[in-house]
CHARMM internal coordinates of N, CA and C (Angstrom, degrees):
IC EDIT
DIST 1 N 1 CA 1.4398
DIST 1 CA 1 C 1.5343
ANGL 1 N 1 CA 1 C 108.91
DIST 1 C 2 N 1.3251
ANGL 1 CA 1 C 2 N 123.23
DIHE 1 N 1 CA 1 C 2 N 130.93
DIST 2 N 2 CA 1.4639
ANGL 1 C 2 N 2 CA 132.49
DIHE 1 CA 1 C 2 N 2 CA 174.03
DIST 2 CA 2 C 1.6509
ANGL 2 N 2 CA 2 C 117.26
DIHE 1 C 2 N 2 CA 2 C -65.01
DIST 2 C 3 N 1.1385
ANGL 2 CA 2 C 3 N 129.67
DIHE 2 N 2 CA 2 C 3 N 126.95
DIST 3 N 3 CA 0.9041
ANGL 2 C 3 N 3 CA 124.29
DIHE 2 CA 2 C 3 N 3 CA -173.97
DIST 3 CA 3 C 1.4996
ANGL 3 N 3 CA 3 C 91.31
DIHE 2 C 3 N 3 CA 3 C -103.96
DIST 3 C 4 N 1.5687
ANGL 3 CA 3 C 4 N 148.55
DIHE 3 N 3 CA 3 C 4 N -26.86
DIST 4 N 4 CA 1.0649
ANGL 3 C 4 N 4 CA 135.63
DIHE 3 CA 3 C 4 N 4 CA 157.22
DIST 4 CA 4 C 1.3443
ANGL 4 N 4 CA 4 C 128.10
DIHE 3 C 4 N 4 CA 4 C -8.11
DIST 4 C 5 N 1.3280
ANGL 4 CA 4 C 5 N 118.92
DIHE 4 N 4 CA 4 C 5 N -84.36
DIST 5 N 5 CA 1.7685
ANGL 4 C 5 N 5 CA 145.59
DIHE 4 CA 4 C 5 N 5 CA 123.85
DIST 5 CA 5 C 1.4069
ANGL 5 N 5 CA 5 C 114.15
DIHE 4 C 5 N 5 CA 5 C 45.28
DIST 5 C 6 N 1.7822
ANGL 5 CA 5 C 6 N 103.85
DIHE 5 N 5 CA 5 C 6 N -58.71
DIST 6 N 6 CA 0.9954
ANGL 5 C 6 N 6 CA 114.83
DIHE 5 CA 5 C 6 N 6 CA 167.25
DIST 6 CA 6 C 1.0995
ANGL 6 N 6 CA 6 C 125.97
DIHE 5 C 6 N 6 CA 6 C -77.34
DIST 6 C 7 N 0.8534
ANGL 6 CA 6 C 7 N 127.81
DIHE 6 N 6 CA 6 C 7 N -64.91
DIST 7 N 7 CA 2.1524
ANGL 6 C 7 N 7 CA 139.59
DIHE 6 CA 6 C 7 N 7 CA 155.09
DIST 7 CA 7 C 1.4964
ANGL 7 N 7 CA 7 C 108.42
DIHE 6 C 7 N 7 CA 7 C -26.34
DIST 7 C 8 N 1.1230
ANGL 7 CA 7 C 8 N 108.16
DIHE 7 N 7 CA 7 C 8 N 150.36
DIST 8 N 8 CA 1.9218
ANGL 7 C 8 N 8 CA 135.28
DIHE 7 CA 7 C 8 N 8 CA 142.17
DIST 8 CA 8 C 1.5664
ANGL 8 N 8 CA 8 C 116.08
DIHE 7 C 8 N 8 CA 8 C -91.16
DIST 8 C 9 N 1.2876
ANGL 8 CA 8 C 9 N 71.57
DIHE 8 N 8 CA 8 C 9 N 132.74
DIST 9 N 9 CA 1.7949
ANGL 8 C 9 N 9 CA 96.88
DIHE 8 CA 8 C 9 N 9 CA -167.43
DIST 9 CA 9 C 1.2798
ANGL 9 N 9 CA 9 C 116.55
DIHE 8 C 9 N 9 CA 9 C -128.26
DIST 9 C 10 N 1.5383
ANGL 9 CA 9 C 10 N 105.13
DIHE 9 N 9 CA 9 C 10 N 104.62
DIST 10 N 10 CA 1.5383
ANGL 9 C 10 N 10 CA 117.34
DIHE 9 CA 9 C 10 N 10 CA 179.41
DIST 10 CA 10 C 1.8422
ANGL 10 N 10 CA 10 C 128.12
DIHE 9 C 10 N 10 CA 10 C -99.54
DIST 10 C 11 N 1.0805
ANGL 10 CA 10 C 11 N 155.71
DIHE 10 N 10 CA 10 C 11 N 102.57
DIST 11 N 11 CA 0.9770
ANGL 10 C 11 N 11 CA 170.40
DIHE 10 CA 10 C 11 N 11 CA 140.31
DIST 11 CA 11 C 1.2186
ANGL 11 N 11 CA 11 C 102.25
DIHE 10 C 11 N 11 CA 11 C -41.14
DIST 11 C 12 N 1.4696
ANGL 11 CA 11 C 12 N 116.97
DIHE 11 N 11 CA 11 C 12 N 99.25
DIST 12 N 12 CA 1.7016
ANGL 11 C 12 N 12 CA 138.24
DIHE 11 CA 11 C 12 N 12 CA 178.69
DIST 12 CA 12 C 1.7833
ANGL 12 N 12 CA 12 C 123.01
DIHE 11 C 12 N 12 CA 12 C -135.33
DIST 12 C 13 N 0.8455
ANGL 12 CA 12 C 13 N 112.24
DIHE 12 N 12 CA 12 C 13 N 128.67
DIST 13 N 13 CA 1.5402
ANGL 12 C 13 N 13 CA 126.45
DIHE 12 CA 12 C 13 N 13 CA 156.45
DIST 13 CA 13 C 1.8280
ANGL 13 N 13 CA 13 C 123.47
DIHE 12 C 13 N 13 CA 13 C -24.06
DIST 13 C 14 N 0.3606
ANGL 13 CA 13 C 14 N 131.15
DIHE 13 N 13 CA 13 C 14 N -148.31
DIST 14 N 14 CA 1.7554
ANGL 13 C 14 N 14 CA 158.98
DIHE 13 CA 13 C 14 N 14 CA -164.33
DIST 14 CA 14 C 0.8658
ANGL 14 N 14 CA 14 C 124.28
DIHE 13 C 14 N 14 CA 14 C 107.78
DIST 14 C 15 N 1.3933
ANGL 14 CA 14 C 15 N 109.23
DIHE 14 N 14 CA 14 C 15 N 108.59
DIST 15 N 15 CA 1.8310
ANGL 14 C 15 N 15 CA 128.82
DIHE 14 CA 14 C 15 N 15 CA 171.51
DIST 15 CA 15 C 1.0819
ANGL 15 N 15 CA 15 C 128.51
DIHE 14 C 15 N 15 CA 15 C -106.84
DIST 15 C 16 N 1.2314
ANGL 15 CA 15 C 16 N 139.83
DIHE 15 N 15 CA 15 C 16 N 133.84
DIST 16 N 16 CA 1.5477
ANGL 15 C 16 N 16 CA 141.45
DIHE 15 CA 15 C 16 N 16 CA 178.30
DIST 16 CA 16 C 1.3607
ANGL 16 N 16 CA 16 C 111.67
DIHE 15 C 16 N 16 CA 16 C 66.61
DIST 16 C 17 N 1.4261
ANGL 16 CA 16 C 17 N 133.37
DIHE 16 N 16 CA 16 C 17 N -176.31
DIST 17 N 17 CA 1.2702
ANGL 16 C 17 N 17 CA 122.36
DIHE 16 CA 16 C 17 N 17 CA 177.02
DIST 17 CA 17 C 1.8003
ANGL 17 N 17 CA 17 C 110.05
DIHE 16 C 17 N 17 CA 17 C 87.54
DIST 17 C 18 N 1.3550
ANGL 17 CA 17 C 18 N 121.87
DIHE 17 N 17 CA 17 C 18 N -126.63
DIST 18 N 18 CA 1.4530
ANGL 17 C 18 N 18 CA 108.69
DIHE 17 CA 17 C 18 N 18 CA 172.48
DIST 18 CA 18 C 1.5280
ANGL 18 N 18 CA 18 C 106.90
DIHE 17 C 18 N 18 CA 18 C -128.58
DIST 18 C 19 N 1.2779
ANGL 18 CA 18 C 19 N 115.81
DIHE 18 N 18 CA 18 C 19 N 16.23
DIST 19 N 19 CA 1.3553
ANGL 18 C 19 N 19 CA 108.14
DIHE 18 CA 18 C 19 N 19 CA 159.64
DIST 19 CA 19 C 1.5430
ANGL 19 N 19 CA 19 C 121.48
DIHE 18 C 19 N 19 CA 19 C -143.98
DIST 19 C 20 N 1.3153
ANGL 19 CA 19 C 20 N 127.67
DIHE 19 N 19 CA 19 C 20 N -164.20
DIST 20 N 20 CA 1.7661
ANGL 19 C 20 N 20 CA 113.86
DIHE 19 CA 19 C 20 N 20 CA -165.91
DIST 20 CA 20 C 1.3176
ANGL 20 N 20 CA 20 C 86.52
DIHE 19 C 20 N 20 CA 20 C -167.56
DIST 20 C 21 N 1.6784
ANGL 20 CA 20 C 21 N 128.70
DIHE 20 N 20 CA 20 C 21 N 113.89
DIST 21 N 21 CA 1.3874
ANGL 20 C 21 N 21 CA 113.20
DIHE 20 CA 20 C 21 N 21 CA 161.62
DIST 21 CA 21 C 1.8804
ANGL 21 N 21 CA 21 C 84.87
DIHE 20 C 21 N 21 CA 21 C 173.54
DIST 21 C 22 N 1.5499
ANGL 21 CA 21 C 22 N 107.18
DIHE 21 N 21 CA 21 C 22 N -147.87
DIST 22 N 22 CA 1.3191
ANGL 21 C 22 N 22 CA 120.82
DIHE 21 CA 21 C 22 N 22 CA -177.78
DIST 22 CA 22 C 1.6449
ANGL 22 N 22 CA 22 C 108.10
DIHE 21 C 22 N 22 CA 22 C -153.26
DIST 22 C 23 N 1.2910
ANGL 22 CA 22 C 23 N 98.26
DIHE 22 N 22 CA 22 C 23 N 163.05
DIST 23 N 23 CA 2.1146
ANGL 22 C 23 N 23 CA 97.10
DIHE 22 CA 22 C 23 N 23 CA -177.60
DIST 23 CA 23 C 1.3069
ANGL 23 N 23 CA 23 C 88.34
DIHE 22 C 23 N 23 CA 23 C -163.84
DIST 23 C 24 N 1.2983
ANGL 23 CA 23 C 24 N 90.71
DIHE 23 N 23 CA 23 C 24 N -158.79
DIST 24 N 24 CA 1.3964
ANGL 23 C 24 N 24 CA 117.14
DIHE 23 CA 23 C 24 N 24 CA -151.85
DIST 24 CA 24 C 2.0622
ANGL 24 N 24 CA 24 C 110.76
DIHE 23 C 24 N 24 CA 24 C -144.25
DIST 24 C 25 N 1.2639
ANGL 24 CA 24 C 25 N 114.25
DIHE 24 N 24 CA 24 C 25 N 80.98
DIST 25 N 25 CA 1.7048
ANGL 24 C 25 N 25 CA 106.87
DIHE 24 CA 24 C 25 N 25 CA -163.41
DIST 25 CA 25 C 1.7478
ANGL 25 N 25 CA 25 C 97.69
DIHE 24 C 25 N 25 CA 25 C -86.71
DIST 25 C 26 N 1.0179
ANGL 25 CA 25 C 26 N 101.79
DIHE 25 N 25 CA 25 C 26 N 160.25
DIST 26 N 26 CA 1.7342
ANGL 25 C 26 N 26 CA 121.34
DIHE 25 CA 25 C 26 N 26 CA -177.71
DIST 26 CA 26 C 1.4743
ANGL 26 N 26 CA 26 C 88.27
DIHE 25 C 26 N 26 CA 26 C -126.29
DIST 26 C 27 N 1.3690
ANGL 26 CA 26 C 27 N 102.98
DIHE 26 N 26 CA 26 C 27 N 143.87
DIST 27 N 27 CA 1.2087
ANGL 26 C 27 N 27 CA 121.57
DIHE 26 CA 26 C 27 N 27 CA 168.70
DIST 27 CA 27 C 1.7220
ANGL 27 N 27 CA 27 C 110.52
DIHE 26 C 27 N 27 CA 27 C -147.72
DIST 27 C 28 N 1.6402
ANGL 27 CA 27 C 28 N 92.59
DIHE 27 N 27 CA 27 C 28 N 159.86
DIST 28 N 28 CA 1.8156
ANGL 27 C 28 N 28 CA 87.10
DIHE 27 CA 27 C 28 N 28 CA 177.10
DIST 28 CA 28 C 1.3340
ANGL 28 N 28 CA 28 C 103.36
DIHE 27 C 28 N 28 CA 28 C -127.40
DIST 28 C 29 N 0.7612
ANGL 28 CA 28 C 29 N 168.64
DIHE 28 N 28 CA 28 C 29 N 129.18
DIST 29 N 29 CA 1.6961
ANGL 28 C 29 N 29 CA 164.67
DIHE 28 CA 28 C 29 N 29 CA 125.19
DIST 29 CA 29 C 1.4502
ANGL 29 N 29 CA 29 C 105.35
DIHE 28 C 29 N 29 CA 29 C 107.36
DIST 29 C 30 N 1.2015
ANGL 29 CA 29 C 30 N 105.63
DIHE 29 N 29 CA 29 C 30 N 39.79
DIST 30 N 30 CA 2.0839
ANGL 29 C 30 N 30 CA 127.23
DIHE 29 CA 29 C 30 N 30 CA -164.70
DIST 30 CA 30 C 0.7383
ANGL 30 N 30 CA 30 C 100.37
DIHE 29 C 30 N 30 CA 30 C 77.35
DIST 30 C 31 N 1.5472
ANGL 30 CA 30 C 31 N 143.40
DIHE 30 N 30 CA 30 C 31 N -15.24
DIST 31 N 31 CA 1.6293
ANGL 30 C 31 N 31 CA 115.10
DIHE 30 CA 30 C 31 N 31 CA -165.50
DIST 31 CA 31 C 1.1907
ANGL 31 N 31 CA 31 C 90.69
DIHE 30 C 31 N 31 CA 31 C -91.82
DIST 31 C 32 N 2.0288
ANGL 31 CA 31 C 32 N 101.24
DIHE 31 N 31 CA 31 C 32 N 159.33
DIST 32 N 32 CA 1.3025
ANGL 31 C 32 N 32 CA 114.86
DIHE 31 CA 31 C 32 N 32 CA -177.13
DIST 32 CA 32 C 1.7225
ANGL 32 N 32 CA 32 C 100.33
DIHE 31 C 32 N 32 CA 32 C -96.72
DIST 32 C 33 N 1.0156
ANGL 32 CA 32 C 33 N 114.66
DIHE 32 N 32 CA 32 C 33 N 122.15
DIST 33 N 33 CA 1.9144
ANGL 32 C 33 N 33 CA 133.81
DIHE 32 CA 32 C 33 N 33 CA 158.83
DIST 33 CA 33 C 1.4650
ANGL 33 N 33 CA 33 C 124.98
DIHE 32 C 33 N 33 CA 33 C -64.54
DIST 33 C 34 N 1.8569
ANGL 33 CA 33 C 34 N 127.26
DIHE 33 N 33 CA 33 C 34 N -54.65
DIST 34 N 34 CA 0.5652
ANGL 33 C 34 N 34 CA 94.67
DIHE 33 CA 33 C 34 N 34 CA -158.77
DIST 34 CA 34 C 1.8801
ANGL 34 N 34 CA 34 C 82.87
DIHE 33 C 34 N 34 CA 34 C -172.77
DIST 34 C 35 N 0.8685
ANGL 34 CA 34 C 35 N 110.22
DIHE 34 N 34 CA 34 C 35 N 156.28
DIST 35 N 35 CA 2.2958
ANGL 34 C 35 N 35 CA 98.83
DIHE 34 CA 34 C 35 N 35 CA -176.16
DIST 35 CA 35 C 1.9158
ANGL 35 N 35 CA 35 C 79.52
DIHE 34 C 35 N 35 CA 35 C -150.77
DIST 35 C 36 N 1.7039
ANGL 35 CA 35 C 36 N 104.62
DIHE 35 N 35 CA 35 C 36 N 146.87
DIST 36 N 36 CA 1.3061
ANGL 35 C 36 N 36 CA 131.30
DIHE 35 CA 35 C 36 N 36 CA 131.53
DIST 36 CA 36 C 1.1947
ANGL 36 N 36 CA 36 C 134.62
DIHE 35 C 36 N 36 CA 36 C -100.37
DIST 36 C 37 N 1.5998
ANGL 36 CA 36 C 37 N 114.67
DIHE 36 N 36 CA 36 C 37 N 111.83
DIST 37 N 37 CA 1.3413
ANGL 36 C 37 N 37 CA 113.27
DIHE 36 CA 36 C 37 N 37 CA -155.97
DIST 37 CA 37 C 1.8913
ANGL 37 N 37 CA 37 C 100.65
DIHE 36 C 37 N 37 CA 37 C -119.99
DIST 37 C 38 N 1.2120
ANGL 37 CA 37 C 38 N 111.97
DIHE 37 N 37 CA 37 C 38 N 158.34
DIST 38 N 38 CA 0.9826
ANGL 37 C 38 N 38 CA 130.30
DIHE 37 CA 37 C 38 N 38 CA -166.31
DIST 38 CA 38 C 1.8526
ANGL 38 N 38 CA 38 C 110.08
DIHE 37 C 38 N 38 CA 38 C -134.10
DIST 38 C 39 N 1.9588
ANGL 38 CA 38 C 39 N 105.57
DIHE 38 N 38 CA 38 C 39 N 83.79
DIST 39 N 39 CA 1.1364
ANGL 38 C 39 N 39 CA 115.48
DIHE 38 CA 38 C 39 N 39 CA -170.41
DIST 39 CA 39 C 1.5433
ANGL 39 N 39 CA 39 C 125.03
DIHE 38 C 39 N 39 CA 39 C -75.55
DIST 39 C 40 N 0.9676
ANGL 39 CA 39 C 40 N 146.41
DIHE 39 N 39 CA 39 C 40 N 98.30
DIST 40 N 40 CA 1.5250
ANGL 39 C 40 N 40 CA 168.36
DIHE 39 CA 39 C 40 N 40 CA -126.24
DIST 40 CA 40 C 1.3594
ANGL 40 N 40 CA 40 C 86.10
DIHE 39 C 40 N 40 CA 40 C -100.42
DIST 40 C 41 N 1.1956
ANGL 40 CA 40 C 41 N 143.43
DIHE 40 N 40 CA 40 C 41 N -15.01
DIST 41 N 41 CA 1.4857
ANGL 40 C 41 N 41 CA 135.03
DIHE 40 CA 40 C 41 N 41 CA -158.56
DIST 41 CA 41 C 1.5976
ANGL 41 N 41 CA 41 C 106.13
DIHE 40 C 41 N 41 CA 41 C -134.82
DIST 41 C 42 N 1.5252
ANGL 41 CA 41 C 42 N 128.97
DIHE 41 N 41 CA 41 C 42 N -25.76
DIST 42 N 42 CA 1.0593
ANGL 41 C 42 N 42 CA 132.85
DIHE 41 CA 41 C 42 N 42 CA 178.49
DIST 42 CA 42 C 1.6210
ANGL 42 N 42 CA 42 C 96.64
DIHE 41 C 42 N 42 CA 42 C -108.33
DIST 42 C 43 N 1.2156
ANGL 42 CA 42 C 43 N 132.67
DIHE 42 N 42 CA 42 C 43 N -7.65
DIST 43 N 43 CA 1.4642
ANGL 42 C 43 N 43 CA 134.74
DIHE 42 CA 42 C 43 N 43 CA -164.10
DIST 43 CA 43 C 1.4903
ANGL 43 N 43 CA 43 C 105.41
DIHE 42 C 43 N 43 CA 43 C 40.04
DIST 43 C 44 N 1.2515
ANGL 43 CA 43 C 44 N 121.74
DIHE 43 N 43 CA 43 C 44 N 73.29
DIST 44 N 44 CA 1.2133
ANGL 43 C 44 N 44 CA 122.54
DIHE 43 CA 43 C 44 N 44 CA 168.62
DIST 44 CA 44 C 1.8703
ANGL 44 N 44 CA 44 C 119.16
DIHE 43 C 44 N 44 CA 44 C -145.06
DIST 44 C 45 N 1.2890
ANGL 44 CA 44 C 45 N 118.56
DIHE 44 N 44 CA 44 C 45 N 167.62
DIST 45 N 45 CA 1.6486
ANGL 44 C 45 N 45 CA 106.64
DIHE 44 CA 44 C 45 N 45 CA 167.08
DIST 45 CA 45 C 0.7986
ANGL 45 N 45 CA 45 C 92.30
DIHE 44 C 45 N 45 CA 45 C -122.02
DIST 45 C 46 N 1.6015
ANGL 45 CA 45 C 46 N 134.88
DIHE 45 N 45 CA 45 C 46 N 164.12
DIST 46 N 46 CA 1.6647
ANGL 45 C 46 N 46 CA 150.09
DIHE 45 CA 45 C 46 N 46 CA -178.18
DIST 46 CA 46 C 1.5205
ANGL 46 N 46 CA 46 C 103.24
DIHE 45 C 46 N 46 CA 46 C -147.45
DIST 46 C 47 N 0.8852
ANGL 46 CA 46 C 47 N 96.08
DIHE 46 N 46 CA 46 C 47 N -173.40
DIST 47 N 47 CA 1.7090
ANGL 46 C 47 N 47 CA 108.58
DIHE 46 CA 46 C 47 N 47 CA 176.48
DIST 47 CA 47 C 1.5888
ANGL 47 N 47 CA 47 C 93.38
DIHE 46 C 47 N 47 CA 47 C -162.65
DIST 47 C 48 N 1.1163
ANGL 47 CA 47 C 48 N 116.60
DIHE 47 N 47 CA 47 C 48 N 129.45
DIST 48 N 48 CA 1.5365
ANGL 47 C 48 N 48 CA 131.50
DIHE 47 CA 47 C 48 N 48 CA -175.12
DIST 48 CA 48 C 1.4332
ANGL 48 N 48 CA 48 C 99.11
DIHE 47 C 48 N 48 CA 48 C -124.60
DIST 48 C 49 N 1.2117
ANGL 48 CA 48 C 49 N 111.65
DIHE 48 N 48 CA 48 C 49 N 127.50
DIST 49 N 49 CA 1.4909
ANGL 48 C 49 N 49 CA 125.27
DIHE 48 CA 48 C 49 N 49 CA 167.80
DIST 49 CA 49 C 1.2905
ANGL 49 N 49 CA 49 C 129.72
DIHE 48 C 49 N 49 CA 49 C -116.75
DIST 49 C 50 N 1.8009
ANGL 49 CA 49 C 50 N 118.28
DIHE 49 N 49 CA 49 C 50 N 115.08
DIST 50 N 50 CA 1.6413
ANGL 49 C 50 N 50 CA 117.36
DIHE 49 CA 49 C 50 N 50 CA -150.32
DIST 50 CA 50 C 1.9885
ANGL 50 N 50 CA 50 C 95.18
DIHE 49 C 50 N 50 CA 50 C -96.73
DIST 50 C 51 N 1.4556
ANGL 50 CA 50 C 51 N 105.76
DIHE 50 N 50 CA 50 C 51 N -22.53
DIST 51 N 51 CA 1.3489
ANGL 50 C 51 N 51 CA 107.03
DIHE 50 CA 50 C 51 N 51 CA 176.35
DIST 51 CA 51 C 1.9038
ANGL 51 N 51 CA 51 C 109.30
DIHE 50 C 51 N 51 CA 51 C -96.48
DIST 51 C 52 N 0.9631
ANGL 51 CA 51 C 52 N 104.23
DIHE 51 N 51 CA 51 C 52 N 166.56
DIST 52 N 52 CA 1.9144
ANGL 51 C 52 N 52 CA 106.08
DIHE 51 CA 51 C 52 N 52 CA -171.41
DIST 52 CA 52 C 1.6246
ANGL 52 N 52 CA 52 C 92.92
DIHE 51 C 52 N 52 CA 52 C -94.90
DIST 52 C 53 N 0.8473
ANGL 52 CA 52 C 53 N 130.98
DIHE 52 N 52 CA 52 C 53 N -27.91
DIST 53 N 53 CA 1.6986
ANGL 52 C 53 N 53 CA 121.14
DIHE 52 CA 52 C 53 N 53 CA -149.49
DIST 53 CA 53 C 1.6288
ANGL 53 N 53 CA 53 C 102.74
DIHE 52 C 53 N 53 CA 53 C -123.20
DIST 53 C 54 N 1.1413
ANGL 53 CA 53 C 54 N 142.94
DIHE 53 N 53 CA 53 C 54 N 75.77
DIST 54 N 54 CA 1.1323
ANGL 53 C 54 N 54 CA 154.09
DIHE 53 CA 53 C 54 N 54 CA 162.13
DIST 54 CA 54 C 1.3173
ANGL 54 N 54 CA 54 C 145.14
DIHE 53 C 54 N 54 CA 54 C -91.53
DIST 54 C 55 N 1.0595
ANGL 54 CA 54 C 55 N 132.75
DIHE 54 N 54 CA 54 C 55 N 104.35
DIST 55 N 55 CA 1.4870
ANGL 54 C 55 N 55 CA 125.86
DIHE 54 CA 54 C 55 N 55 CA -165.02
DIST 55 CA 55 C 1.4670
ANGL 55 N 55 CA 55 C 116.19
DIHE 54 C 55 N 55 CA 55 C -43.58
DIST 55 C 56 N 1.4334
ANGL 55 CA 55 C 56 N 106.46
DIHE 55 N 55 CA 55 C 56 N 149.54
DIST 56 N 56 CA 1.2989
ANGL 55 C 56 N 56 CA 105.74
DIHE 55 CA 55 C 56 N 56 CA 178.11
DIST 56 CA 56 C 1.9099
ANGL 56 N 56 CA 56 C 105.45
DIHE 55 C 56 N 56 CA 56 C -81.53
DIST 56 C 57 N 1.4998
ANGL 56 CA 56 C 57 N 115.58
DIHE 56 N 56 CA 56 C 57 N -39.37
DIST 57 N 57 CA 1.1528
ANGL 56 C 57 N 57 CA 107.84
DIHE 56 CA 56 C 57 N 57 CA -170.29
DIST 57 CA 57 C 1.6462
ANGL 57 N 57 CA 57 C 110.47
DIHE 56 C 57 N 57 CA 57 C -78.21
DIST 57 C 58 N 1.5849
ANGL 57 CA 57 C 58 N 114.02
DIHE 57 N 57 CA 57 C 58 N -13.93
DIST 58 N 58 CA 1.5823
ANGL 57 C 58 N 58 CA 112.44
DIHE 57 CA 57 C 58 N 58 CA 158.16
DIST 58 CA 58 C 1.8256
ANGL 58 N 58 CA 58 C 117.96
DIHE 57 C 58 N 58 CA 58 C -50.88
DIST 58 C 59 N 1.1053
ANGL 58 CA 58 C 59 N 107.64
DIHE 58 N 58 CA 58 C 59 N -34.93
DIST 59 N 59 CA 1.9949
ANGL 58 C 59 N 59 CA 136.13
DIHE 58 CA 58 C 59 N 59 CA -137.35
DIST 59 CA 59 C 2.1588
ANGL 59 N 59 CA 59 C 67.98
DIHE 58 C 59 N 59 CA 59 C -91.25
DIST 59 C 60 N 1.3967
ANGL 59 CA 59 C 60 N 117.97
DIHE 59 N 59 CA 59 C 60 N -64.60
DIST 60 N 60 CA 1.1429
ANGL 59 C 60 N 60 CA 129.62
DIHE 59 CA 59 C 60 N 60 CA -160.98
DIST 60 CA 60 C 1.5903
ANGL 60 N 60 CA 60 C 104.34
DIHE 59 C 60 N 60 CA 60 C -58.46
DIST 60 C 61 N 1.3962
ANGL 60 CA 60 C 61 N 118.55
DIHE 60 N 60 CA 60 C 61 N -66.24
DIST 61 N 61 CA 1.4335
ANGL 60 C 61 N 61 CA 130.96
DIHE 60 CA 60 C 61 N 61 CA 176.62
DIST 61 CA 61 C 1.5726
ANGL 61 N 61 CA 61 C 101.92
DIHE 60 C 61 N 61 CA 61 C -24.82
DIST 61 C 62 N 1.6332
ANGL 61 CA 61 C 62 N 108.68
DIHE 61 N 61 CA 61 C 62 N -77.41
DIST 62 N 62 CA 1.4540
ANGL 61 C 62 N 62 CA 112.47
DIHE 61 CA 61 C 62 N 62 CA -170.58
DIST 62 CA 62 C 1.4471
ANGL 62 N 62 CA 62 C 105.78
DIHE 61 C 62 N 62 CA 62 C -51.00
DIST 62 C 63 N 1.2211
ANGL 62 CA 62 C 63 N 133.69
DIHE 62 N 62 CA 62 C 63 N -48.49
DIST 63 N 63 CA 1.4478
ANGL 62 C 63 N 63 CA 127.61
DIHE 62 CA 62 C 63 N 63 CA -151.11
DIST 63 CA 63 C 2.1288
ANGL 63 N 63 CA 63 C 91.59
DIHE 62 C 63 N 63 CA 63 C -70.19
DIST 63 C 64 N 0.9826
ANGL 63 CA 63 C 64 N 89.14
DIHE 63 N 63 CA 63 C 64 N -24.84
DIST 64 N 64 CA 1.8045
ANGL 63 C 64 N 64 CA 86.79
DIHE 63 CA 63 C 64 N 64 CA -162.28
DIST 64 CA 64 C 1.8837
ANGL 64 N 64 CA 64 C 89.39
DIHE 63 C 64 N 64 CA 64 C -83.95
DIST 64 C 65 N 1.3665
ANGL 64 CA 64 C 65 N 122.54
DIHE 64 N 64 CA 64 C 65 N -33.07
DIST 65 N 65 CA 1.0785
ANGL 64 C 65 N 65 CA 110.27
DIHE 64 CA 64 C 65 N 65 CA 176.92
DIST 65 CA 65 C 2.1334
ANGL 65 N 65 CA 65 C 122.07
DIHE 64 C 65 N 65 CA 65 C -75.68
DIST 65 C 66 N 1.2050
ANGL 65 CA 65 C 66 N 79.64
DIHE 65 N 65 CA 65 C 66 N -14.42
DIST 66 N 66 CA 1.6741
ANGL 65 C 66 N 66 CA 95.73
DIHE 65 CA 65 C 66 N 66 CA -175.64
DIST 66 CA 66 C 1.3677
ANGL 66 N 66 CA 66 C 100.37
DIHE 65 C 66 N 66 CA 66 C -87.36
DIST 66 C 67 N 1.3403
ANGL 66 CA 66 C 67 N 119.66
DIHE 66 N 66 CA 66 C 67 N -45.35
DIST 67 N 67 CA 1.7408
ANGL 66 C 67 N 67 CA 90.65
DIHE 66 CA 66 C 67 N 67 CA 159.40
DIST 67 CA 67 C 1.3483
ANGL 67 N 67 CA 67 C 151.82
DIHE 66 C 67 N 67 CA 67 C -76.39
DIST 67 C 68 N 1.4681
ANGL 67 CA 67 C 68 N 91.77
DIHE 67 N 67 CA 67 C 68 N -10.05
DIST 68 N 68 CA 1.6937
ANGL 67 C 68 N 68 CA 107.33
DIHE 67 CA 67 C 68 N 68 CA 160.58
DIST 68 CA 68 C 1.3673
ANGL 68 N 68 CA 68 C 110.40
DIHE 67 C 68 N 68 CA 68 C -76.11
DIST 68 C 69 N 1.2099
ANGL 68 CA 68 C 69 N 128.25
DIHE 68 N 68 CA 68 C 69 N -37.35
DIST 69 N 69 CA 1.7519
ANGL 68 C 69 N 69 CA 117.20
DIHE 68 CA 68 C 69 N 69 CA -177.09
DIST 69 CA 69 C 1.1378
ANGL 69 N 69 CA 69 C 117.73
DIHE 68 C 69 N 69 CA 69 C -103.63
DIST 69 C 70 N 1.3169
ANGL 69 CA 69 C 70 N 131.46
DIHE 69 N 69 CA 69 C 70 N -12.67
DIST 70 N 70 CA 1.6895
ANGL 69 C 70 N 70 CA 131.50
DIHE 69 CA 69 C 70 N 70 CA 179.63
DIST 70 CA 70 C 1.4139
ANGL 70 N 70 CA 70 C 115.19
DIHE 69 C 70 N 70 CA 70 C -95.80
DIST 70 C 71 N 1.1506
ANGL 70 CA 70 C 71 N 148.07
DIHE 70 N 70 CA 70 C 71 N 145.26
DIST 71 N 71 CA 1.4646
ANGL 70 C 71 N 71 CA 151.78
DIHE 70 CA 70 C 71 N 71 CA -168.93
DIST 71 CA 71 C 1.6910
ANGL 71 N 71 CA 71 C 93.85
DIHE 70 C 71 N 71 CA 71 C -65.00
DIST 71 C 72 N 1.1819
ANGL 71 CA 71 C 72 N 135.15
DIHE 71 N 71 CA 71 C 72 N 153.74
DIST 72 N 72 CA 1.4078
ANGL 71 C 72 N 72 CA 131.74
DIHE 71 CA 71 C 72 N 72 CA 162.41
DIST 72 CA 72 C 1.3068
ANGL 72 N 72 CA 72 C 111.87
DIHE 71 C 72 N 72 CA 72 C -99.23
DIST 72 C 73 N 1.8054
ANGL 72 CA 72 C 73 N 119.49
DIHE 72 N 72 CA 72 C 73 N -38.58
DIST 73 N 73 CA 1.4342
ANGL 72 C 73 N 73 CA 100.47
DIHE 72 CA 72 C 73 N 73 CA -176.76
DIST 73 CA 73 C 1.6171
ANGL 73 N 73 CA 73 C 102.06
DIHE 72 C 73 N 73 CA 73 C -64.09
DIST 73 C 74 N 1.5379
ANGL 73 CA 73 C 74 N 91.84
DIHE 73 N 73 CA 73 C 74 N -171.17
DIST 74 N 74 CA 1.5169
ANGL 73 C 74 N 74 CA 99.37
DIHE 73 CA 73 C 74 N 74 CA 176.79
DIST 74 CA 74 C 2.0349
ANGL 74 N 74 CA 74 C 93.69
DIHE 73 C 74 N 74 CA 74 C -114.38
END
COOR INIT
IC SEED 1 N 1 CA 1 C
IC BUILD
């Protein structure tokens, strides 16, 4: 069962400011949980988490969906 499904799922930019790249934020009831981002300027991906308690197979879903929809090179 997808736990995605439940969530909103945004695929956004970040430009200028202190980072440069694109991700992927999860949210639950508007609040934001948790984004995999893919930094164009540090060449790195992260996963930042704004809530403490997060599923691992949520954490898994996105990452497997973020590499199907986000560019990988930089």
């Amino acid at each position: 069962m997808s736990e995605l499904r439940d969530h909103q799922i945004i695929i956004a930019s970040d430009v200028g400011g202190e980072r440069d790249g694109i991700g992927i934020e999860v949210y639950h009831n508007s609040e934001l949980i948790f984004e995999v981002f893919r930094d164009d300027t540090k060449h790195t991906r992260e996963v930042t988490l704004y809530k403490k308690d997060v599923s691992l197979s949520l954490i898994e879903e996105t990452i497997a969906k973020f590499k199907a929809d986000v560019e990988w090179d930089f």
